[in-house]
Residue, then its C-alpha position, 0 to 999 in steps of 0.5 A: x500500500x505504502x509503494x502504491x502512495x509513492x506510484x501515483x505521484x510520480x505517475x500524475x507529475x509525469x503525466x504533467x510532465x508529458x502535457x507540459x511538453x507538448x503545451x511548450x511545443x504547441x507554443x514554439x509551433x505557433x511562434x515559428x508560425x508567426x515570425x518565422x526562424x531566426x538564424x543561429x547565433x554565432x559559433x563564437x558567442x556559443x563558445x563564449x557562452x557555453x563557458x567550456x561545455x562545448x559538447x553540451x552547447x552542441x546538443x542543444x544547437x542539434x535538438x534546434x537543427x533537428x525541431x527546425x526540420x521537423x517544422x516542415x510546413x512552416x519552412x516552405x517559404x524559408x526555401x526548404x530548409x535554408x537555415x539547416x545548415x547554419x545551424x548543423x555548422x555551429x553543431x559541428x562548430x562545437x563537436x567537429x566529430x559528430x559524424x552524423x550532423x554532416x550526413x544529415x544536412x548533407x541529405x536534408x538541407x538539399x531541398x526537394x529540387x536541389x535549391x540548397x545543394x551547395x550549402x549541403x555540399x559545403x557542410x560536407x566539404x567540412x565534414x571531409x576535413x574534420x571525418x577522413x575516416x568517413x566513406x559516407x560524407x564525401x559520397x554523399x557530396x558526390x552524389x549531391x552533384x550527381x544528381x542536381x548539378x552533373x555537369x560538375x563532373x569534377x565533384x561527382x570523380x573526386x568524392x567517389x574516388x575519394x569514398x572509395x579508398x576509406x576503408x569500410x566503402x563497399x567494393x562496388x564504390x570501386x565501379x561507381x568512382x573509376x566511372x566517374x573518373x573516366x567521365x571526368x577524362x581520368x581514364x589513368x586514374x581510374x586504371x590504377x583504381x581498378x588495378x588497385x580494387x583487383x588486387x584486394x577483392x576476393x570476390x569472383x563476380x566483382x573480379x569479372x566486373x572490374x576486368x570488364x571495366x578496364x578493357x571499357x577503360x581501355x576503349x574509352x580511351x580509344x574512342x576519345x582519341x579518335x574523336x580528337x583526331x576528327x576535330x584535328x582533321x577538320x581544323x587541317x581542312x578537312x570537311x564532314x566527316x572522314x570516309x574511314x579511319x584510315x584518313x586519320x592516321x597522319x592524326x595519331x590513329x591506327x586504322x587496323x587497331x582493333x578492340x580487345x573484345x573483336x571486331x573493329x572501330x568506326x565512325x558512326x552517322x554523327x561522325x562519333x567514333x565508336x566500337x562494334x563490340x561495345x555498346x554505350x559509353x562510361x556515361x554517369x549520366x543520361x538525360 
């Protein structure tokens, strides 16, 4: 009887508690409502005030990120999210080490049609320096650049690669980075990625992949130069499109080379050099 005394207390101050909670909320909710966020204060005046507890100023700032993203509807005029980053930055600024703090605005600052993805990018350019050791961060900024801005080849090459040789990436990454070096003209990088990923892969199907991948390399290559030697024919005077490989050899071509795989190179209708024997590029990217 006495234990019951002691229980209904402690449950009537947490039920008190609980309503009290979401009372507070409700409020922070109509407030936000009406004035909108304000940015963060700055990182030195958190410093400053924490007055040494850096760490627990960091996890008050990301209880703010986290309640900020949570109140979706209010930040559409906001444009989606733009204050995520400031804040994730003094989180990070506190606790450089929080991993996670860098995943998630990397991902969630972007907005739905990418109108944030170089604040996103730049908090995971900061995560790069302060994680080394994090495969995710540099593959998500890739990824970022990928899919909103793939004309920014140079980004989407430098993070897989980089992701790839973090110890813990997946050995797929291996594929997905020498792709996207090649994309970006690195076809000798990429090589020595591949060569790199075969000599510690155990596994028989990725092996098969990564061979497959260095003889498309290897085609690559070849097709580029051809198409090198096109323009170097047109700017000698030559007009249309040469009649056989053979019109390019004072060009650096070898009509008589063939592909690894059989067959033979060509010229296709739109004066693109092509294989017989290899269909499609090492394109990340379609439209």
């Amino acid at each position: 009887m006495k234990r019951l005394i002691w229980i209904l207390p402690l449950l009537a101050l947490g039920g008190a508690t609980l309503s009290l909670h979401g009372h507070l909320d409700a409020l922070e909710a109509q407030r936000t409502t009406e004035v909108g966020w304000t940015p963060p204060p700055s990182l030195t005046t958190l410093k400053v005030s924490s007055m040494g507890y850096e760490h627990m100023a960091s996890d008050f700032m990301w209880l703010q990120a986290l309640q900020y993203y949570g109140a979706h509807e209010q930040n559409k005029p906001d444009g989606f999210f733009r204050l995520l980053v400031p804040i994730l930055k003094t989180v990070v600024g506190l606790d450089p080490s929080f991993e996670y703090a860098y995943r998630f605005g990397g991902v969630s600052a972007v907005g739905p049609q990418g109108e944030n993805v170089d604040l996103a990018n730049e908090l995971l350019a900061i995560g790069a320096q302060h994680r080394p050791d994090s495969w995710r961060i540099p593959y998500l900024r890739a990824s970022n650049c990928l899919q909103y801005v793939p004309e920014d080849s140079a980004c989407i090459a430098e993070g897989f690669a980089r992701a790839s040789q973090i110890e813990g990436a997946p050995e797929w990454m291996d594929l997905l980075a020498s792709r996207a070096l090649a994309n970006n003209k690195e076809e000798g990088l990429a090589r020595d990625l591949i060569y790199r990923a075969l000599q510690k892969t155990k596994d028989p199907i990725l092996q098969a992949r990564l061979q497959d991948r260095l003889v498309a390399l290897e085609v690559n290559e070849v097709l580029r130069r051809i198409d090198g030697a096109v323009n170097a024919w047109r700017a000698a005077g030559g007009t249309g499109c040469p009649d056989g490989l053979d019109k390019l050899e004072a060009h650096g071509v070898d009509s008589n080379l063939e592909p690894p795989a059989g067959g033979h190179y060509f010229l296709d209708q739109d004066c693109k050099a092509q294989s017989s024997t290899q269909v499609g590029g090492l394109e990340l990217y379609r439209r």
